[in-house]
C-alpha positions as CSV (number, residue, x, y, z in Angstrom):
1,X,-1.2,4.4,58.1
2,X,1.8,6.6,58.5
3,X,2.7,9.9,57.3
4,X,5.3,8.3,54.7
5,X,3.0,5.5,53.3
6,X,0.3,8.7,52.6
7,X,3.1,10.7,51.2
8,X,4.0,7.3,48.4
9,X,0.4,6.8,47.6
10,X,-0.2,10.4,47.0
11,X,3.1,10.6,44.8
12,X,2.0,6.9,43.2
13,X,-1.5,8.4,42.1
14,X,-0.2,11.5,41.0
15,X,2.8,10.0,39.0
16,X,0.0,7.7,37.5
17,X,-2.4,10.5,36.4
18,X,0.7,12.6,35.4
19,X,1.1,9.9,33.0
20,X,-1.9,8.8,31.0
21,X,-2.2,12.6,30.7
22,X,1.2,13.4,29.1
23,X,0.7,9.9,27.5
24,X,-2.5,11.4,25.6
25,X,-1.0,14.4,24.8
26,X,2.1,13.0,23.7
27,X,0.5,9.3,22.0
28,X,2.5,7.2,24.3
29,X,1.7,3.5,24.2
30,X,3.9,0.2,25.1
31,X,1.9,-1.7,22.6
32,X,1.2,-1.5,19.2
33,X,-2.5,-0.1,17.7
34,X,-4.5,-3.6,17.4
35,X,-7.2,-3.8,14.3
36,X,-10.7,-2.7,16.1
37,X,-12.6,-3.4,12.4
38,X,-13.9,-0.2,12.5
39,X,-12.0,3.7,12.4
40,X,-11.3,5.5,15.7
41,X,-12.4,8.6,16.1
42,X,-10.9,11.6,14.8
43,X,-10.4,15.1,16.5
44,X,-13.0,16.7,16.1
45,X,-13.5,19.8,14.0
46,X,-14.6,22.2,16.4
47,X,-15.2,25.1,13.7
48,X,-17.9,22.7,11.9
49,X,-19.8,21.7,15.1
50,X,-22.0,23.8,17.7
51,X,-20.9,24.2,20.6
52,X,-23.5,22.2,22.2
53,X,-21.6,19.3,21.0
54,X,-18.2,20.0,21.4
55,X,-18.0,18.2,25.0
56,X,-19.8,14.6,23.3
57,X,-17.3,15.1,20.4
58,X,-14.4,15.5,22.3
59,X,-15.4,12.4,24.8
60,X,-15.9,10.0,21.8
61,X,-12.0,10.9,20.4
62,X,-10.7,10.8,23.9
63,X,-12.2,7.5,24.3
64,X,-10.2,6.1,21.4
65,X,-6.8,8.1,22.7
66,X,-6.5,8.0,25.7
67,X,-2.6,7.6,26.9
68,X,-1.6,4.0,27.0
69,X,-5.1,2.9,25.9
70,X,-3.7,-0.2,24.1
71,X,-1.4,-1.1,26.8
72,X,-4.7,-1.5,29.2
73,X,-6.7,-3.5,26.8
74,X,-3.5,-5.8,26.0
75,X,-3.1,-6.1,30.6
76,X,-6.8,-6.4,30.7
77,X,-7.4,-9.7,27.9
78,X,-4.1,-11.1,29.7
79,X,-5.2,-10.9,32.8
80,X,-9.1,-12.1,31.9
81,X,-7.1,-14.8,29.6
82,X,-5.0,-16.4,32.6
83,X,-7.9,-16.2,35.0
84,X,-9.4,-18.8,32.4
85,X,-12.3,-16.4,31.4
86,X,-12.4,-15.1,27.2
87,X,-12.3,-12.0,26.0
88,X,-16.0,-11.4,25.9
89,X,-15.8,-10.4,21.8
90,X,-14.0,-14.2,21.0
91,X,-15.2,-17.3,21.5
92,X,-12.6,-19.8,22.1
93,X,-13.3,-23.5,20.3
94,X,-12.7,-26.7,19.6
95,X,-9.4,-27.6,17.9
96,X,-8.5,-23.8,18.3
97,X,-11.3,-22.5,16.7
98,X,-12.2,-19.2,17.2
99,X,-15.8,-17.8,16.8
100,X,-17.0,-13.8,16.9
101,X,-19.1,-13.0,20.2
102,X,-20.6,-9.9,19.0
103,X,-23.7,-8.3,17.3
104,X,-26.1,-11.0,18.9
105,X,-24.4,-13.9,17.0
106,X,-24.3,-16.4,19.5
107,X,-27.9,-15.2,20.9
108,X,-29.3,-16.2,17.3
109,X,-27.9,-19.4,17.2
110,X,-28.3,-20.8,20.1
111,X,-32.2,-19.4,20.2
112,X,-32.4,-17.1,22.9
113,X,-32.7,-14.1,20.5
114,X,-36.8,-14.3,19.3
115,X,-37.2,-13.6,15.9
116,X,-38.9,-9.9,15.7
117,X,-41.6,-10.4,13.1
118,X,-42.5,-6.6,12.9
119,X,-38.6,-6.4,12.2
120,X,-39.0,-8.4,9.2
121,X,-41.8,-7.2,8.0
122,X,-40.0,-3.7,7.9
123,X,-37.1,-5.2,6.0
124,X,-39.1,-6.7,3.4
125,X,-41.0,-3.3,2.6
126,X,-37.3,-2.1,2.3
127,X,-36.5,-4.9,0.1
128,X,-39.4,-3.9,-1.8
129,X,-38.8,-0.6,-2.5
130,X,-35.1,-0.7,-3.2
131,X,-36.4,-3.3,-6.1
132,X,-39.0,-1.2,-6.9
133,X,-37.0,2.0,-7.5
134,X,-34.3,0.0,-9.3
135,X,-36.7,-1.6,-12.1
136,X,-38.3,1.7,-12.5
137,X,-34.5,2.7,-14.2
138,X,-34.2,-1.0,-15.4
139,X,-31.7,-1.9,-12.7
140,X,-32.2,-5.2,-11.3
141,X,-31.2,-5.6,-7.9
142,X,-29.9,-8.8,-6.2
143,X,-29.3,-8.6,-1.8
144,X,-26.5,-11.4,-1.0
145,X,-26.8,-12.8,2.6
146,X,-23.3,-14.3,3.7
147,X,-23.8,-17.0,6.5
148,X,-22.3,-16.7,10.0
149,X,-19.4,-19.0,10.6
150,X,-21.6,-20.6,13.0
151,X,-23.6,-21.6,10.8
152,X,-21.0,-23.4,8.6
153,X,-19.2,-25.0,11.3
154,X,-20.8,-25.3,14.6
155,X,-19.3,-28.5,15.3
156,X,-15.9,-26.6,16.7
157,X,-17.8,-24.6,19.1
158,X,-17.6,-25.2,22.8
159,X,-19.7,-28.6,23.4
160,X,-21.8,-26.7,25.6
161,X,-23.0,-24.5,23.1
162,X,-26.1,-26.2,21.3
163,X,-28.6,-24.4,19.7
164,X,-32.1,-24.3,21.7
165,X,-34.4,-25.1,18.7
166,X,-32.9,-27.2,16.2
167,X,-30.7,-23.9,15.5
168,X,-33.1,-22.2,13.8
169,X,-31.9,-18.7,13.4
170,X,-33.4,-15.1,12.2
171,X,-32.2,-15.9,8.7
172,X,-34.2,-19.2,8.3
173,X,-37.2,-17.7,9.6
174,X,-36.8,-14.6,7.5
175,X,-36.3,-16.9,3.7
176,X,-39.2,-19.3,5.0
177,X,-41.6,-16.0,4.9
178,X,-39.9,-14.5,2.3
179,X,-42.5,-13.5,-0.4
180,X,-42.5,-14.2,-3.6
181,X,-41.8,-10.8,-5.1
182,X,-38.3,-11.1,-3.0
183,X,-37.6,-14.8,-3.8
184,X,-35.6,-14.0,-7.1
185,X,-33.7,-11.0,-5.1
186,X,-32.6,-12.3,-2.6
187,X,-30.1,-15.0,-2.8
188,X,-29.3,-16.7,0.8
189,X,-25.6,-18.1,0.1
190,X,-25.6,-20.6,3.2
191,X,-26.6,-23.7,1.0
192,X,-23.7,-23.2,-1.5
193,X,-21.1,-22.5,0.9
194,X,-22.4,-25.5,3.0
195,X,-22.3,-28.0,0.1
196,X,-18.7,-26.6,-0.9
197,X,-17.8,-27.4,2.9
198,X,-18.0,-31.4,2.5
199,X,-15.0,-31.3,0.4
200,X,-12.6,-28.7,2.3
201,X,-12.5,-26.2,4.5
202,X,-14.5,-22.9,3.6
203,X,-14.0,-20.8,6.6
204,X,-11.6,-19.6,8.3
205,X,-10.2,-20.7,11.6
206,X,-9.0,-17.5,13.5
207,X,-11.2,-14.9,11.3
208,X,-14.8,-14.5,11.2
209,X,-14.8,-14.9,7.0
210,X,-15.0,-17.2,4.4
211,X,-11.4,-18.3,3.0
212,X,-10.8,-17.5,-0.4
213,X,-11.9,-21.2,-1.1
214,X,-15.4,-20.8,0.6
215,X,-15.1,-17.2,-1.4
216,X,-14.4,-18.4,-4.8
217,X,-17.9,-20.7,-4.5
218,X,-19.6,-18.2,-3.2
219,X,-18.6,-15.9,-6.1
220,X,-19.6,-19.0,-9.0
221,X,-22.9,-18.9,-7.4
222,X,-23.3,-15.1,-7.2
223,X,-22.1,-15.1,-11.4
224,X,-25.0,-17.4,-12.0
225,X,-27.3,-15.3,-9.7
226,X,-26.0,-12.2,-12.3
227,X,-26.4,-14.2,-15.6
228,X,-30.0,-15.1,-15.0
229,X,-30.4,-11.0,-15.0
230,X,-27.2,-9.6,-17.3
231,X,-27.1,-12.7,-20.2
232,X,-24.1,-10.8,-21.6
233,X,-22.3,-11.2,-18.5
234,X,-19.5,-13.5,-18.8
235,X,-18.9,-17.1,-17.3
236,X,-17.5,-17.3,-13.8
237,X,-13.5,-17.7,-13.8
238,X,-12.1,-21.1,-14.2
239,X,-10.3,-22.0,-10.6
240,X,-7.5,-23.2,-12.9
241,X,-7.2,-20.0,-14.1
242,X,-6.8,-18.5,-10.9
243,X,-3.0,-18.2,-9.1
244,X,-2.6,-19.9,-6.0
245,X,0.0,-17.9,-3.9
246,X,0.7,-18.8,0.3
247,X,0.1,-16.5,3.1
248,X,0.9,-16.4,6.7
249,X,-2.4,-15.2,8.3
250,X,-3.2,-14.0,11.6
251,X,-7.4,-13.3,11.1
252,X,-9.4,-10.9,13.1
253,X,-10.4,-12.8,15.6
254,X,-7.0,-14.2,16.4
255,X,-5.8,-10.0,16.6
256,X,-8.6,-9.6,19.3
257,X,-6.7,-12.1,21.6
258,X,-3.6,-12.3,24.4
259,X,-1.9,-14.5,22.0
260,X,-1.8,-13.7,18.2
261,X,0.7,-15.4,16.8
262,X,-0.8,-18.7,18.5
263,X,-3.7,-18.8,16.0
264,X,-1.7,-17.9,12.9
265,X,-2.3,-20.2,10.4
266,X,-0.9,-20.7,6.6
267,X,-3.3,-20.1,3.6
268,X,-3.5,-20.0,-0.3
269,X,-4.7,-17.4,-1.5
270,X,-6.3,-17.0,-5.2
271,X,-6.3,-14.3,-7.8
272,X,-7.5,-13.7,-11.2
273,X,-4.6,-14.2,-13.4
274,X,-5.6,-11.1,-15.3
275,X,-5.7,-8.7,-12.5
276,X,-2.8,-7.2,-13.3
277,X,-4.8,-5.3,-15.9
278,X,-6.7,-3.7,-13.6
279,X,-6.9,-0.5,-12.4
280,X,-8.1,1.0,-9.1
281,X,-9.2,4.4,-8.5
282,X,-10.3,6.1,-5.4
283,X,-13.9,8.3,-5.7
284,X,-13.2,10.9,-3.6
285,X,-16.0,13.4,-4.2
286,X,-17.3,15.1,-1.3
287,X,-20.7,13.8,-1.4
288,X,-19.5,10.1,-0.5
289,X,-17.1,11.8,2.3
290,X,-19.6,13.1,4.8
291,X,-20.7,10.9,7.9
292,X,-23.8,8.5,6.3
293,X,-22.2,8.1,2.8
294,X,-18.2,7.3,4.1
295,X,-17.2,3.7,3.8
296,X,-17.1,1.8,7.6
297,X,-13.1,1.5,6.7
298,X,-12.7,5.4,6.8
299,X,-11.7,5.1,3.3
300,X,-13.3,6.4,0.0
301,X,-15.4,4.0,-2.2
302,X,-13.6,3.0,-5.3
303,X,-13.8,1.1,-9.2
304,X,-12.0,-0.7,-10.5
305,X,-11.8,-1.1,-13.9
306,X,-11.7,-4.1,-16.4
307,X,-10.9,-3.3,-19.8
308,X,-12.2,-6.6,-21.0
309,X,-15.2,-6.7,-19.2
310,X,-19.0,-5.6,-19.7
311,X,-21.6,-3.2,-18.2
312,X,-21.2,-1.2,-14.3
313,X,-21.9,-2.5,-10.9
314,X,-22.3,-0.6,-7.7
315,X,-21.9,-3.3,-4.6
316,X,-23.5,-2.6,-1.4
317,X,-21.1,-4.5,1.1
318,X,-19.5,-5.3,4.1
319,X,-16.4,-7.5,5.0
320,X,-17.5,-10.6,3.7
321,X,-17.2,-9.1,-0.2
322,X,-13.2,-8.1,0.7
323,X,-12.2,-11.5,-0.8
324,X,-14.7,-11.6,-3.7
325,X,-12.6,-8.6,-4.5
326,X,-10.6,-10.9,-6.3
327,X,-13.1,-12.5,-9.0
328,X,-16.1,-9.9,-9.3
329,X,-14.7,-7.5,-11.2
330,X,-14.1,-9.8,-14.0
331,X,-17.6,-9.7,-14.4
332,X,-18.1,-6.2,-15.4
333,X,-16.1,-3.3,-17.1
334,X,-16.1,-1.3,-13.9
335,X,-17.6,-2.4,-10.7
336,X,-17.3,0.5,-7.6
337,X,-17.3,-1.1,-4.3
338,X,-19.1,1.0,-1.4
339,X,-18.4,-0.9,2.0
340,X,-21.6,0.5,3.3
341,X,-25.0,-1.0,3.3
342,X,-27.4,1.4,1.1
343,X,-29.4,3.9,2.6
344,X,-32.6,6.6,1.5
345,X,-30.1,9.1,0.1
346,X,-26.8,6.8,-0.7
347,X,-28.6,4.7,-2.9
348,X,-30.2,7.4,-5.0
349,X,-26.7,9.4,-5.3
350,X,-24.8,6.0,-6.7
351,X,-27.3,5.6,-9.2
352,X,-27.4,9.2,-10.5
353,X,-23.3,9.2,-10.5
354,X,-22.7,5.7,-11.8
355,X,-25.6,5.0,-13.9
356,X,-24.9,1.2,-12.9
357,X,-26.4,-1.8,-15.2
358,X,-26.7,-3.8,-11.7
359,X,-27.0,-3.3,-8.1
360,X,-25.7,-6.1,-5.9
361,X,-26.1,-5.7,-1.7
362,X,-24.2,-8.3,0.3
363,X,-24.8,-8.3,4.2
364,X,-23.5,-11.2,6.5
365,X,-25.8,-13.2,8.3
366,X,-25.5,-11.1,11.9
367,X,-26.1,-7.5,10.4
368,X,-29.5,-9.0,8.9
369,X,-31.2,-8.5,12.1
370,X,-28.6,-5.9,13.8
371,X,-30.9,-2.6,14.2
372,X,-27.7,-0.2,14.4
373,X,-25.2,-1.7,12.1
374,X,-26.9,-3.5,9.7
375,X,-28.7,-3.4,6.3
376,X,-32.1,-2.1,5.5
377,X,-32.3,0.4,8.3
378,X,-34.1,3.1,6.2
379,X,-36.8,3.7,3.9
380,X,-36.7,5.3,0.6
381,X,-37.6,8.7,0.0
382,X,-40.2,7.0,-2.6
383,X,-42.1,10.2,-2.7
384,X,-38.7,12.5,-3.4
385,X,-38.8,10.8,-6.4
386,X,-37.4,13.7,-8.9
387,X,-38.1,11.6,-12.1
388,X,-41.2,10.7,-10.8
389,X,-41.1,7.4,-11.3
């Protein structure tokens, strides 16, 4: 190679370090900040942290800043998308369905995931005690599971994706040995929402959620579930009572692709004709603000507040419960939303601040057999008791 051809790849690798260094110090990107579902990371506070950690710190918030970050990943999907291979998080269907590759989804349903039995034994003890500490105060407790699109619809999913064993996943094994302590706590959703599905479509195409359709069933079926525990509570919202408003909608799943826009899709939307007599109010306390309290969306919990309604709920959630936002709260005078699953010292600290007359835990299908994500990760501190109880 000649002089001149070293000297232009010298200057080429230079000019392209020089770059995604003044890009990170100066935010440069050609593309737009896609939704990741989660929070990047913040600079770190160096004064609150030894100094043993400062170097893993500072890697974790480089790693979601890096100069021209989003430019890369939008190349990379294009690049993976025209050489006729997916992006590894989206699975692309049938009749342009799109389906979530993450969290060992398509591991359960197809079978090659085996169901873990010390794992479940673990998360009924948890089950247990959560129940257990909650009627000691007179709380009743009810743990929502929210089925896996692929669960609802597998028939838009690439033909050669067929489940192994008559697609029996982690959550059917887990209800068939549920005990019967549990049965009346734990409400698995999937038969509701699959009923509802003969008549119209529940889920949504491009997102990994229910639409507000598949919702709204899933929240007359929840108000039952609440009834048979708060008889005071009040009947579930007429649909005709609900307002029926149109939405252009590019879902999650559709964001995580090359093409966006080419999954959009058009859909109605329902809300609760009284919501406009609501009120929504941050809870910005300290205590729900450090690391293993703070909502997954970065932002505080909140309540809102029903002056027609009856009684306090705390909700346990994750994604799923974002569209039930629309109908719960007519159930109760104030119902405080934590998009977290609970946890030894969460749980405890809700019930001392809130003094809730119900405690309701929703977790999607995937995150009920997710070890670092998902629900019932912890014991209570049964013995730390300070009532004794």
């Amino acid at each position: 190679m000649r002089v001149y051809q070293h000297i232009i790849l010298i200057v080429s690798f230079s000019t392209v370090l020089l770059a995604c260094l003044l890009g990170t110090l100066f935010h440069w990107d050609l593309y737009e900040l896609e939704r990741e579902n989660r929070k990047l990371a913040e600079f770190p506070k160096f004064s609150t942290l030894p100094m043993s950690q400062w170097p893993e710190a500072y890697e974790t918030y480089f790693n979601d800043h890096f100069g021209f970050r989003n430019t890369f990943i939008h190349r990379y999907r294009k690049i993976m998308r025209s050489a006729g291979v997916s992006d590894y998080r989206v699975i692309y269907g049938q009749d342009d369905w799109l389906y979530f590759n993450d969290d060992m989804v398509m591991q359960d349903f197809i079978g090659t995931r085996e169901y873990d039995e010390a794992i479940r034994q673990r998360q009924v003890a948890r089950l247990q005690q959560r129940k257990h500490w909650l009627e000691k105060r007179s709380i009743p407790y009810l743990f929502l599971i929210a089925p896996n699109k692929t669960t609802i619809y597998p028939e838009h999913l690439p033909e050669d994706m067929a489940p192994l064993k008559a697609n029996k996943t982690n959550r059917n094994y887990f209800m068939e040995r549920l005990p019967d302590d549990l049965t009346e706590t734990v409400t698995d959703l999937t038969p509701i929402i699959q009923q509802a599905k003969t008549g119209q479509v529940v889920y949504l195409r491009n997102d990994t959620h229910w639409n507000p359709a598949g919702a709204y069933h899933a929240y007359t079926n929840i108000v039952d579930r609440i009834a048979q525990r708060l008889p005071d509570s009040p009947p579930p919202i007429p649909l005709d009572q609900l307002v029926q408003t149109h939405q252009r909608f590019i879902g999650d799943l559709a964001k995580m692709t090359v093409s966006p826009e080419r999954y959009a899709m058009d859909i109605d939307l329902l809300t609760c004709v009284n919501k406009n007599q609501w009120t929504t109010n941050e809870i910005a306390e300290s205590e729900f603000l450090i690391p293993e309290h703070m909502p997954i969306d970065g932002k505080p919990p909140f309540v809102v507040h029903n002056p027609a309604g009856h009684g306090t709920a705390v909700i346990f959630h994750d994604s799923f419960t974002l569209r039930l936002m629309e109908y719960l709260p007519h159930q109760f005078k104030d119902t405080f939303f934590v998009w977290r699953y609970s946890n030894r010292t969460l749980l405890p600290l809700v019930v001392e601040r809130f003094h809730p007359d119900m405690v309701i835990e929703q977790c999607v299908e995937r995150h009920l057999v997710d070890q670092e994500n998902g629900a019932l990760l912890d014991d209570l501190d049964m013995a730390g008791d300070k009532n004794g109880l």
